[in-house]
C-alpha positions in Angstrom: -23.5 -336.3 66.0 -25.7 -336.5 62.8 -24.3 -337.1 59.3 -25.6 -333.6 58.8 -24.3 -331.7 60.9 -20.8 -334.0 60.6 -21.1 -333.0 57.0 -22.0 -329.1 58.4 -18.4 -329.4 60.0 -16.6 -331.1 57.6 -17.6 -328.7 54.9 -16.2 -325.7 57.2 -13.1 -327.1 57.3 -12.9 -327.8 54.2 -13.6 -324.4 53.1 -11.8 -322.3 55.7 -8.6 -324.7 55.0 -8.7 -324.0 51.4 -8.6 -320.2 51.8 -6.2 -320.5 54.4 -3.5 -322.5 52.4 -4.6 -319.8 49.7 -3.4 -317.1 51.6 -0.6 -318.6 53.1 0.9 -319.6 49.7 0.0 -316.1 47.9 1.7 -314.5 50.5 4.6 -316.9 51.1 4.8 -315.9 47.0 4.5 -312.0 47.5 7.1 -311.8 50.8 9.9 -313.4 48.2 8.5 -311.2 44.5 8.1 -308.0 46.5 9.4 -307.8 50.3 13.0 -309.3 50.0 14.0 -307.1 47.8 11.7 -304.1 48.3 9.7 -303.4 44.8 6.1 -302.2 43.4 5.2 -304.2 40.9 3.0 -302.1 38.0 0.3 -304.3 37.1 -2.1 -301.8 35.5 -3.0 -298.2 35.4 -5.1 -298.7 38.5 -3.6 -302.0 40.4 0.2 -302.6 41.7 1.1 -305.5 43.7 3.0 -303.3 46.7 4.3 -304.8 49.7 2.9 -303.1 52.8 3.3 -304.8 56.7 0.4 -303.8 57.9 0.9 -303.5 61.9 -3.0 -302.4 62.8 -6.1 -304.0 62.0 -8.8 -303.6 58.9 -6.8 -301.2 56.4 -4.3 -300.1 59.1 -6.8 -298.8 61.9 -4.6 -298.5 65.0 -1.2 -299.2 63.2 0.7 -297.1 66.0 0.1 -299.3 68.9 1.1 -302.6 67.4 1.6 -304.2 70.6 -1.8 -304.3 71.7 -3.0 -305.3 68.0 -0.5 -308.3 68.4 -2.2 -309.8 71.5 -5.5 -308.8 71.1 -6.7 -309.2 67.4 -5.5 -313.1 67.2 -7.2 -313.4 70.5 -10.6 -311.9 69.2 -10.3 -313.5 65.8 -9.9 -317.1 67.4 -13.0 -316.9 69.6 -14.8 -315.4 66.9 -14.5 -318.6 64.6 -14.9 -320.5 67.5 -18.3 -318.6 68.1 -19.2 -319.2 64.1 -18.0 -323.3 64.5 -20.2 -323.3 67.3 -23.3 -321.3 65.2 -23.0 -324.2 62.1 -26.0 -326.4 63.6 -28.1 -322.8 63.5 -27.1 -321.9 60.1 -28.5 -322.4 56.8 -26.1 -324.1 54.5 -25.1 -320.6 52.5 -24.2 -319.0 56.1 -21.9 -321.9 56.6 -20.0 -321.3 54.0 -19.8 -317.6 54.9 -18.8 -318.0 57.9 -16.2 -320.8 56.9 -14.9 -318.3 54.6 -14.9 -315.6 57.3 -13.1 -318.1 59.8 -10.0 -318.7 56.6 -9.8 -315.1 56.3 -9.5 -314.4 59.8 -6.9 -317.7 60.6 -4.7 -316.4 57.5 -4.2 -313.5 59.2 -3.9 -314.0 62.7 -1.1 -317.2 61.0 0.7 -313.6 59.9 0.5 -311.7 63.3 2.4 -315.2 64.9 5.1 -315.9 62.2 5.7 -311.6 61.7 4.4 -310.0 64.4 2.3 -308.2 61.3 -0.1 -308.8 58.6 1.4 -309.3 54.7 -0.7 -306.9 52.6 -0.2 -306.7 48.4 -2.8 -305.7 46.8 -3.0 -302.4 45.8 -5.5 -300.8 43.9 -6.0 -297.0 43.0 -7.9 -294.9 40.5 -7.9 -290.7 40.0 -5.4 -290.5 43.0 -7.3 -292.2 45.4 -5.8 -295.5 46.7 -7.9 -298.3 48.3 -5.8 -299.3 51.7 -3.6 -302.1 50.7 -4.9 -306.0 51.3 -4.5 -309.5 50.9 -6.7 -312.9 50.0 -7.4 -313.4 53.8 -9.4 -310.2 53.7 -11.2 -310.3 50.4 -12.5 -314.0 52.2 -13.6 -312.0 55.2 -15.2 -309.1 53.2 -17.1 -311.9 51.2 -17.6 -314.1 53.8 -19.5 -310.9 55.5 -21.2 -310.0 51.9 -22.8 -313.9 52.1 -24.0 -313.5 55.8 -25.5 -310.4 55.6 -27.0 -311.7 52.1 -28.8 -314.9 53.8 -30.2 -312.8 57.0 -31.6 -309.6 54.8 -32.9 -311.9 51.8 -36.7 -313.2 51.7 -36.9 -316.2 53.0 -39.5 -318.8 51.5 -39.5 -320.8 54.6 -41.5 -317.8 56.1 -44.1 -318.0 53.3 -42.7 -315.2 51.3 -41.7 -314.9 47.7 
């Protein structure tokens, strides 16, 4: 292996660690402040830290059969990072980090579905009576991660001789 594409590697794990030790300790933080003792904290007019187990996927899609969510999303979110390690070589460095972000979203959650069966959702945000479904870091790093990705494939490229 190349010192690149070793540095490639090592910079995706660096990254996706980060945001999974992130996630794991704002939500280690948020299962003792607001699950223990069930509470909504009022942060502003328009955000609340709530404690919501979210049993389905993506802002609770398929919530009532939580069994098959419980096999089958850690299942699909581990061979999709294993798809994006296996993509680095291919990538230009600003996809790396995307997807390294994508792959510490995806492994902070899926670390949820094994230790609670369920995903640990906080953030709550809501403005003239309509609530955004509830969330967590893991999924602002997936949302971004996504945001970076499609970012580097729909931008000009200069490589290709345009400006």
């Amino acid at each position: 292996m190349t010192v690149s594409k070793q540095s490639d590697y090592i910079r995706f794990a660096v990254i996706s660690i980060v945001i999974i030790i992130v996630d794991f300790i704002t939500k280690k933080w948020m299962l003792s402040l607001l699950f223990d003792i069930p509470q909504q904290i009022v942060v502003t007019s328009f955000f609340n830290l709530t404690p919501v187990w979210n049993n389905g996927v993506s802002f609770g899609i398929m919530s009532s059969h939580p069994e098959i969510i419980r096999i089958i999303i850690p299942v699909l979110a581990s061979l999709v990072i294993l798809y994006l390690i296996r993509q680095i070589h291919l990538q230009q460095r600003t996809q790396q980090v995307g997807s390294a972000i994508i792959a510490g979203g995806a492994a902070g959650n899926v670390i949820d579905r094994f230790l609670y069966g369920r995903v640990v959702d906080f953030f709550d945000f809501h403005i003239w009576g309509y609530h955004w479904p509830t969330f967590n870091i893991a999924d602002i790093a997936i949302c971004a991660g996504v945001a970076i990705t499609i970012y580097v494939i729909i931008r000009p490229s200069s490589k290709m001789g345009e400006n």
